[in-house]
C-alpha positions as CSV (number, residue, x, y, z in Angstrom):
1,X,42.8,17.2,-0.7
2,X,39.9,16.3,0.9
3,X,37.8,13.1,0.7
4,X,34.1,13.2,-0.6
5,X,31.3,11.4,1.7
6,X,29.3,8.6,-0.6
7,X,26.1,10.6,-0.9
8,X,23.2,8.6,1.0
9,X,20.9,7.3,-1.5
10,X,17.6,8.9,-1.2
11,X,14.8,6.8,-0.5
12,X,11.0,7.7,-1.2
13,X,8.6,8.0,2.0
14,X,5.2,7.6,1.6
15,X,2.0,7.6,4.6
16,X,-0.4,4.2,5.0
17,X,-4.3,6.7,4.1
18,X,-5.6,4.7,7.0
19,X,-2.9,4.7,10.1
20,X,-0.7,8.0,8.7
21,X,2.3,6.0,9.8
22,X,5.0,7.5,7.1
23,X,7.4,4.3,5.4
24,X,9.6,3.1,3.3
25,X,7.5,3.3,-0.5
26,X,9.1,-0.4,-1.3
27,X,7.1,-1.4,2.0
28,X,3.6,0.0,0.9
29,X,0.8,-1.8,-1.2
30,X,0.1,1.0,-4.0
31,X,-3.8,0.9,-4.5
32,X,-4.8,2.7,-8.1
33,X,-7.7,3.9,-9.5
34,X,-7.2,4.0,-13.1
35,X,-9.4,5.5,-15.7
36,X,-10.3,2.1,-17.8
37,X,-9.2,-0.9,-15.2
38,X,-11.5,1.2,-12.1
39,X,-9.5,0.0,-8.7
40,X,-6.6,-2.2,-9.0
41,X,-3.2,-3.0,-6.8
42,X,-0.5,-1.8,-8.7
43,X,2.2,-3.8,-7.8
44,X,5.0,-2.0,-9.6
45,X,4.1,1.5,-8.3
46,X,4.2,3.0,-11.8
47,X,0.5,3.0,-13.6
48,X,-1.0,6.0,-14.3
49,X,-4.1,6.7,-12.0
50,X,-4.8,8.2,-8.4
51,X,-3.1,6.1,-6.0
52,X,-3.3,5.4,-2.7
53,X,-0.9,3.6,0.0
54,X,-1.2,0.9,2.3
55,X,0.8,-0.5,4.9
56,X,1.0,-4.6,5.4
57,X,-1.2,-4.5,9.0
58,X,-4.2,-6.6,9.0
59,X,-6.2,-3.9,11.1
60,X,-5.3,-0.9,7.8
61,X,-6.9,-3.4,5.7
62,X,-9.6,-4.4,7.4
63,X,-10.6,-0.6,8.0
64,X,-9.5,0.3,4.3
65,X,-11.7,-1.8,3.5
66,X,-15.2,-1.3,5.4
67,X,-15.0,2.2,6.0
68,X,-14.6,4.8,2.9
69,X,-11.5,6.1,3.6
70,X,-9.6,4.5,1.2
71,X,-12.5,5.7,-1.4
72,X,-11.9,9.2,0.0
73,X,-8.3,8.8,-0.7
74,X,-9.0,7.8,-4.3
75,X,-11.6,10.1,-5.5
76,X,-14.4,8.0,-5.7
77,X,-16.6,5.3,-3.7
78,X,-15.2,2.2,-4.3
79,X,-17.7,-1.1,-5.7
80,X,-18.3,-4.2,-3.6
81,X,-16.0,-5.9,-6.9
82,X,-13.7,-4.0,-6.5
83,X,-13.4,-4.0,-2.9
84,X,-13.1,-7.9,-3.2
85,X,-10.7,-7.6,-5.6
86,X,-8.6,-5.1,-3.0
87,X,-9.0,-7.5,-0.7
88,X,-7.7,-10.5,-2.5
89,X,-4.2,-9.1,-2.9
90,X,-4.2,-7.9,0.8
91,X,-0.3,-9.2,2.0
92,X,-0.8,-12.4,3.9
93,X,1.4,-12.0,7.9
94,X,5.2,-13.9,7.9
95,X,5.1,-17.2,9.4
96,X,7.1,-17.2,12.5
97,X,10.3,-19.9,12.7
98,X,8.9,-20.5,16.4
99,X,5.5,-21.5,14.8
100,X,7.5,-23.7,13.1
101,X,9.8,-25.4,15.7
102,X,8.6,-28.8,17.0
């Protein structure tokens, strides 16, 4: 008899629409537009909508944000509201432990 390998447990990949860096989906920000809300983060991945990704660097943000690529992703120009509203659930950087250390 022979003994069967634990299959490896397949995990989603999806690319940050600014840098085209390809990641882990957990580690992505989902950005949807939806038909009735407009633009929204979608924190659980799962609403209905065309969605976009984006990576936690300050720089794919920043850029997301004040050049249309991340309205060319979604199919459609996005409002200065909505663009504020991106914007204010843009992940904050880790504080470092050495920052810390006194």
């Amino acid at each position: 008899m022979t003994k069967k390998t634990p299959r490896r447990r397949h995990v989603p990949l999806r690319t940050c629409v600014v840098c085209r860096q390809k990641t882990d989906k957990r580690r992505l920000v989902r950005i949807v537009h939806t038909p009735d809300e407009g633009v929204v983060i979608d924190p659980t991945g799962k609403r209905n909508g065309r969605g976009a990704y984006l990576c936690d660097r300050a720089d794919c943000w920043h850029r997301a944000l004040s050049t249309p690529v991340l309205g060319q992703a979604l199919g459609r120009p996005l409002s200065e509201a909505e663009k504020a509203a991106v914007a204010a659930g843009q992940p904050r950087p880790a504080v470092t432990a050495t920052a810390n250390a006194e």
